[in-house]
Backbone bond lengths (Angstrom), bond angles and torsions (degrees), N, CA, C in turn:
res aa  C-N    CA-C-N  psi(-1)  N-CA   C-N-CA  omega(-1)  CA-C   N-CA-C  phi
1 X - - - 1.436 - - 1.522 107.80 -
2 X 1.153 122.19 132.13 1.367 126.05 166.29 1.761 130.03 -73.58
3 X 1.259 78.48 144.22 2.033 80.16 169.06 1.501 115.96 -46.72
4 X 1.155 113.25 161.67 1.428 121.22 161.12 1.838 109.26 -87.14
5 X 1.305 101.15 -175.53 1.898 105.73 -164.58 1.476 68.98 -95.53
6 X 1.415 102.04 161.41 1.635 136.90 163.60 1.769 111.03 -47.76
7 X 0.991 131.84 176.70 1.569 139.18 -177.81 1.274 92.90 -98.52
8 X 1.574 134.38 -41.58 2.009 134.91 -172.58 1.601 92.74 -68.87
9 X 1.055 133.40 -67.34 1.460 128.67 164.76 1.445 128.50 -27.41
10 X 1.408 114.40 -57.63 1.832 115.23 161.35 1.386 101.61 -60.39
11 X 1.104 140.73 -49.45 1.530 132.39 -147.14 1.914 102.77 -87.92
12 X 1.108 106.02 -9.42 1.397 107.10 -164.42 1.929 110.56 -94.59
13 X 1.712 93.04 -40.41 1.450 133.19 168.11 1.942 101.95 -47.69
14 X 1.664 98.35 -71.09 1.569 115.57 166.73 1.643 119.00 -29.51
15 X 1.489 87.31 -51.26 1.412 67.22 -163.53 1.636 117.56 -122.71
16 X 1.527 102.71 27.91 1.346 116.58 138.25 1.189 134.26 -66.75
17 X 1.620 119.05 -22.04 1.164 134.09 -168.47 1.346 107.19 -93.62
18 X 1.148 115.61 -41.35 1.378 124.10 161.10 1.490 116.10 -68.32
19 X 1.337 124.29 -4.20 1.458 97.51 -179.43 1.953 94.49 -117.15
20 X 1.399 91.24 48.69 1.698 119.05 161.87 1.994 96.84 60.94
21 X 1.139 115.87 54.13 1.396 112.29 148.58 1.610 105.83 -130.37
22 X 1.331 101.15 153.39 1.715 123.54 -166.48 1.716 104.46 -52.54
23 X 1.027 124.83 150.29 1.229 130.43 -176.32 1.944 111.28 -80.70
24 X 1.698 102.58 -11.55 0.800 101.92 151.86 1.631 154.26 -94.18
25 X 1.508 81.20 -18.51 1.958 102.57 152.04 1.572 109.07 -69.75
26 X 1.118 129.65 -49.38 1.355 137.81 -167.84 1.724 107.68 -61.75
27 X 1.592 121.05 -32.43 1.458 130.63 175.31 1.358 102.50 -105.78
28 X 1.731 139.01 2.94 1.500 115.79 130.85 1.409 118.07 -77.05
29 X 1.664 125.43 -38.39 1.235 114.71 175.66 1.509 114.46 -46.87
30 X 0.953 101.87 -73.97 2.117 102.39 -174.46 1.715 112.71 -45.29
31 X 1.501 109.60 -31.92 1.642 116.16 -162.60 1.625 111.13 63.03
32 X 1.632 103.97 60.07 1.285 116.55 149.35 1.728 116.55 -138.04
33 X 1.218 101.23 168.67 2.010 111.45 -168.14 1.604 94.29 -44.20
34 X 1.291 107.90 152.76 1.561 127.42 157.11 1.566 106.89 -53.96
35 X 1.355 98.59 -54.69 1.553 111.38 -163.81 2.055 106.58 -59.53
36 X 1.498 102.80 -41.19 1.273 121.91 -175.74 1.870 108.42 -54.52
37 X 1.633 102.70 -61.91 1.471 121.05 155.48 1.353 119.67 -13.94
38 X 1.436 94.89 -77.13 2.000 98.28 179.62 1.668 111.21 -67.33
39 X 1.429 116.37 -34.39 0.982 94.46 -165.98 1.330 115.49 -81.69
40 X 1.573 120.60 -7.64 1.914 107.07 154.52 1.404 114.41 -81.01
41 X 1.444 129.24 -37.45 1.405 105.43 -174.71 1.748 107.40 -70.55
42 X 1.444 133.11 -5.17 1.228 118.21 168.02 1.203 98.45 -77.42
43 X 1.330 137.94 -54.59 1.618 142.02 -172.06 1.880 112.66 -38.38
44 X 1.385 91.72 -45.86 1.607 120.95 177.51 1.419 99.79 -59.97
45 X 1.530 113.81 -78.02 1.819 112.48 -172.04 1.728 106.86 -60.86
46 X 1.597 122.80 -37.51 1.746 97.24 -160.41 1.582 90.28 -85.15
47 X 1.335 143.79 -15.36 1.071 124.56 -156.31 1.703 119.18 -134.71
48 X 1.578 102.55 -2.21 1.385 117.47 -167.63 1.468 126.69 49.85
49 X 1.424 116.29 39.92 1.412 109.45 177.65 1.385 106.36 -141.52
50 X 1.469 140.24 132.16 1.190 158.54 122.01 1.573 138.57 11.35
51 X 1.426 81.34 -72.67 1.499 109.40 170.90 1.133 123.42 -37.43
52 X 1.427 132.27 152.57 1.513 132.49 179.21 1.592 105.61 -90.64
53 X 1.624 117.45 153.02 1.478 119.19 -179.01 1.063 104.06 -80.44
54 X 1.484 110.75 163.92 1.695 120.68 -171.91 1.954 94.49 -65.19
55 X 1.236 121.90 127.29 1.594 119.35 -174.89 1.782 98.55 -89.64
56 X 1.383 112.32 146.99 1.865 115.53 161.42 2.074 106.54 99.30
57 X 1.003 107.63 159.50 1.320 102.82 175.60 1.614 135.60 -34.16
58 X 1.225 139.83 139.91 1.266 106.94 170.56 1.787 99.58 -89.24
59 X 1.382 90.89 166.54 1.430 113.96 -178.74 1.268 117.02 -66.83
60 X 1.823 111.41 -172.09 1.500 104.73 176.48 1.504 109.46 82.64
61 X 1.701 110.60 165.06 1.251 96.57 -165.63 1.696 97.57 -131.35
62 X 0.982 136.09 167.79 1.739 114.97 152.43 1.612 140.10 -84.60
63 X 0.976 89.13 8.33 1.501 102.40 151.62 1.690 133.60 -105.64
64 X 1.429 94.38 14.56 1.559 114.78 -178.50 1.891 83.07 -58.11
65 X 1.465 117.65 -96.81 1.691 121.57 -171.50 1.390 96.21 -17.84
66 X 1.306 150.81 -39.55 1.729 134.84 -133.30 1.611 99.67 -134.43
67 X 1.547 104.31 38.73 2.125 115.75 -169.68 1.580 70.31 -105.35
68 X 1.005 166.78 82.34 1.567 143.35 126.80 1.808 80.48 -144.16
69 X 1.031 130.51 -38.44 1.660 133.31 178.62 1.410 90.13 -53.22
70 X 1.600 112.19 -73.39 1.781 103.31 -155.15 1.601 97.73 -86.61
71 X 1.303 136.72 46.82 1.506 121.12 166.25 1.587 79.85 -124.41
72 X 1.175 145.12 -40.41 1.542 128.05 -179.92 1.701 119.77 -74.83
73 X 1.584 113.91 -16.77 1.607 117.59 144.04 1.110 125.59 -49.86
74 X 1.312 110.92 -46.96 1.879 112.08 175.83 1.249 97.25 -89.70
75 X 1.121 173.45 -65.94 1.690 164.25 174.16 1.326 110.56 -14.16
76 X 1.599 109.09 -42.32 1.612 106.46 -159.53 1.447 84.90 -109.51
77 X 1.175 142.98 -38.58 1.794 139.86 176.31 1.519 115.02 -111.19
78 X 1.704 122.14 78.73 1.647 129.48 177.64 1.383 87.02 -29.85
79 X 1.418 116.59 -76.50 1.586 115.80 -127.51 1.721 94.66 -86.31
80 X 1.373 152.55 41.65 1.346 160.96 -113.08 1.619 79.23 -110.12
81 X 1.005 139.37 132.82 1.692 136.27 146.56 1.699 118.64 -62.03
82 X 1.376 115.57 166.95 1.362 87.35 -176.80 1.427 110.03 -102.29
83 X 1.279 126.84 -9.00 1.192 135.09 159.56 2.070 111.22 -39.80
84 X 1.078 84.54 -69.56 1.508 95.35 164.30 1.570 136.20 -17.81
85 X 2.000 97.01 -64.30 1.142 115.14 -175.09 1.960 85.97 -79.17
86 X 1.267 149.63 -10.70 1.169 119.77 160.45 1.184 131.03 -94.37
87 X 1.217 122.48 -21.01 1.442 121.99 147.95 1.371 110.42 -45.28
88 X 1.154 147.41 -69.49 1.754 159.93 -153.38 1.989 82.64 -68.32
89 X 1.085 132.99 -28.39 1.563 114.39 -175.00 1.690 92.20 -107.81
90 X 1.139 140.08 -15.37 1.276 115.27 153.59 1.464 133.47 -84.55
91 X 1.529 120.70 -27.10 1.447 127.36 158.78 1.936 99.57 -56.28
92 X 0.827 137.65 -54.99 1.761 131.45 -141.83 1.382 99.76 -121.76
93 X 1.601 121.02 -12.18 1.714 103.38 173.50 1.436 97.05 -133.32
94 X 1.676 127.63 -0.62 1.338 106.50 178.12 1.398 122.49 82.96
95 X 1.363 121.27 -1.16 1.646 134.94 171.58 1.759 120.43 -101.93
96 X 1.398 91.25 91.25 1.434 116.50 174.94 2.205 108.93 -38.08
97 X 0.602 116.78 91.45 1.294 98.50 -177.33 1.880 106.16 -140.31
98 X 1.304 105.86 147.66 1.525 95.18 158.16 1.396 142.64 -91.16
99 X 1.435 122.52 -156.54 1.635 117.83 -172.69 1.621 103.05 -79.38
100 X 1.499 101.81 -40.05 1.891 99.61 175.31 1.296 95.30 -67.04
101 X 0.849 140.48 -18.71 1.920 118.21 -165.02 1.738 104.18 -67.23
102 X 1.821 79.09 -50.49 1.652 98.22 -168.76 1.662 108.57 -67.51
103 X 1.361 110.39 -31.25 2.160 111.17 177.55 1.666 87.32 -59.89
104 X 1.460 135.92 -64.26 1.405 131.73 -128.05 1.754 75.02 -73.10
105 X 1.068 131.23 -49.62 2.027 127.59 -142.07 1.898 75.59 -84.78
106 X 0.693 147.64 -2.53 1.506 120.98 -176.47 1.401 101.93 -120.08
107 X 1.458 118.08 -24.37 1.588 116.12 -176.34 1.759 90.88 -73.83
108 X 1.204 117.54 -90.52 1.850 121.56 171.31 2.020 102.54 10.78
109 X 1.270 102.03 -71.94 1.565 96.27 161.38 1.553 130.87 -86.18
110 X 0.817 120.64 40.26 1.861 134.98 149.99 1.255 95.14 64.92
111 X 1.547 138.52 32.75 1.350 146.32 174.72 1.533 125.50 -93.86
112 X 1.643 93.66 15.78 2.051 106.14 -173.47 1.037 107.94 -114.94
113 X 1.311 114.63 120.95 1.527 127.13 178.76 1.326 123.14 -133.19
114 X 1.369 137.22 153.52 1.441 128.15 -164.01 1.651 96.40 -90.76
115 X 1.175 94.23 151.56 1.978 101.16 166.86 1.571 115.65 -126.00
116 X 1.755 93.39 56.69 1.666 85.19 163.56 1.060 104.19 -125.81
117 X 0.934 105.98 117.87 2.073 139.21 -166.32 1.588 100.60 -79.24
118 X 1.312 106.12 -59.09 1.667 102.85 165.57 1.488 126.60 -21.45
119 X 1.265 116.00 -57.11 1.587 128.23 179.69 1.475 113.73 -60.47
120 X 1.417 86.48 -61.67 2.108 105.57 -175.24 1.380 117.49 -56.91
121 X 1.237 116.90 -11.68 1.550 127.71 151.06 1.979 105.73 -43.64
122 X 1.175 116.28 -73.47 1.146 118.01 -171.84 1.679 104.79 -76.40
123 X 1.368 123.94 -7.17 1.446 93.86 179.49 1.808 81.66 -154.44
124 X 1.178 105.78 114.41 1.688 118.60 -167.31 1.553 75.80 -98.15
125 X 1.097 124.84 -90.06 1.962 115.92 -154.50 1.524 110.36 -23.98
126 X 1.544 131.18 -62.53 1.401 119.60 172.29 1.135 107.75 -63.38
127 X 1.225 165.10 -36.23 1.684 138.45 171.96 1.270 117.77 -80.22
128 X 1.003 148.21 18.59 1.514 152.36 161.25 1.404 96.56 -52.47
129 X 1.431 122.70 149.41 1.600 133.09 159.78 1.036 107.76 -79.49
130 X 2.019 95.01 136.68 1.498 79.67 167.87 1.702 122.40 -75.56
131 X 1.620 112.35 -165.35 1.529 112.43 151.26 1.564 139.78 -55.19
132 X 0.692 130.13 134.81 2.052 93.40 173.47 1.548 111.76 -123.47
133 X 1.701 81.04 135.71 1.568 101.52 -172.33 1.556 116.19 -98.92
134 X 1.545 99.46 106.17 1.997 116.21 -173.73 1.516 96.04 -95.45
135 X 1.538 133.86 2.94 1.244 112.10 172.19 1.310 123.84 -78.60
């Protein structure tokens, strides 16, 4: 993903446009898109700001609101599948989600652990759970 243009570049663009030439003279003068042009001096007139928008996904997960729902699923069921814990948040909270949704929001807090018991027979210190950290 690329940078955004500088703030001397929007502001210069701005306020060529404002000093009544076309937004398309104003994005050959500088040598940026037409499309780029309007879309700061609209950014500029509906909202008065300059600045470039935060660029890329926002963060956070959607199961951020429903972390006190799925930490009392695993409290009351250790061995919970994760299939499970998304069914149990679409029956009782209405949040469509899948099994990756639910691995990524529980791994992020150190709550993923393997369940092959077979192995951890011979080596108990690496299969221990970890703690999990919701702070």
């Amino acid at each position: 993903m690329g940078r955004a243009y500088g703030i001397d570049l929007r502001r210069q663009v701005i306020e060529t446009i404002n000093d009544d030439l076309s937004a398309r003279a104003a994005a050959a003068r500088f040598s940026v898109g037409v499309s780029t042009a309007i879309d700061w001096h609209r950014q500029w007139r509906d909202h008065g700001r300059m600045e470039p928008v935060r660029q890329g996904k926002p963060g956070g997960s959607q199961l951020d609101p429903h972390q006190d729902f799925v930490v009392v699923l695993i409290e009351d069921q250790s061995d919970i599948a994760l299939h499970e814990i998304a069914e149990k948040l679409t029956l009782e909270r209405g949040v469509s989600v899948g099994r990756v949704t639910v691995w990524y929001f529980l791994s992020k807090r150190g709550w993923i652990y393997k369940k092959d018991r077979p192995r951890c027979r011979a080596r108990e210190a690496r299969c221990s759970r970890p703690t999990p950290n919701l702070g």
